[in-house]
C-alpha positions, 0 to 999 in steps of 0.5 A, spaced: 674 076 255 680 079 254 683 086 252 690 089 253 693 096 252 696 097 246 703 096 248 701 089 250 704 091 255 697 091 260 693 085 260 686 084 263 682 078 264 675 079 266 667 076 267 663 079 263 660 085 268 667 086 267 671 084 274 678 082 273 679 075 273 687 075 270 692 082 270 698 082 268 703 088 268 708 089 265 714 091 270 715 098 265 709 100 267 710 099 274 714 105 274 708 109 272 703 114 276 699 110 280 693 114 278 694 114 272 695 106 272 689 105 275 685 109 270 688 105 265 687 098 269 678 101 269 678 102 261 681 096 260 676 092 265 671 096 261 673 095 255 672 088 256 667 087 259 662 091 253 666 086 248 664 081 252 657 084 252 656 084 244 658 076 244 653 075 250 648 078 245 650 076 238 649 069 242 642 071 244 640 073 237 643 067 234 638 063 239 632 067 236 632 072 242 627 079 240 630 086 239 626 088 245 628 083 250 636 084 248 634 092 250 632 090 256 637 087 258 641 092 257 647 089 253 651 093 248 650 093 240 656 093 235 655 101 234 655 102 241 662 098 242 665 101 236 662 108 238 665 108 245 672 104 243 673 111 239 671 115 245 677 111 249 682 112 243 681 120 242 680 121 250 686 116 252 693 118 250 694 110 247 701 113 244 707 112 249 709 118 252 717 122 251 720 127 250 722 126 243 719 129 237 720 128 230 724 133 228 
């Protein structure tokens, strides 16, 4: 599973518990704070990797699997995804960040 930031300009590649196969940065972003970078590299891992947990459970519902058996095994639901992407977007600053302002 995928994600990437939305500035395109970070992109991750990543199994479904969420280690990185595949990153490409961008090199603007190269010049940012490394903290901060790296925060950004973990959400997007996490980000994948609960997208890629919601697939592996519409596959197992589409294949007969009961509601119990889902839960046990602890794969995300679509509320929950959607919940948590909401959670990243107020938390996280997603908007470029600048000294400008609309005047």
């Amino acid at each position: 599973m995928t994600a990437a930031n939305t500035t395109g300009s970070i992109r991750i590649r990543v199994t479904e518990q969420g280690i990185p196969l595949a990153v490409k940065v961008d090199s603007a972003e190269l010049r940012r704070d490394p903290e901060q970078l790296a925060a950004e590299l973990l959400r997007l891992c996490q980000r994948a990797a609960n997208r890629a947990g919601l697939a592996r459970r519409r596959q197992l519902e589409a294949a007969g699997v009961n509601a119990e058996t889902l839960a046990a095994a602890g794969l995300p639901t679509e509320a929950e995804v959607a919940r948590q992407e909401i959670v990243e977007e107020q938390y996280y600053d997603t908007e470029p960040q600048s000294w400008l302002r609309t005047v």
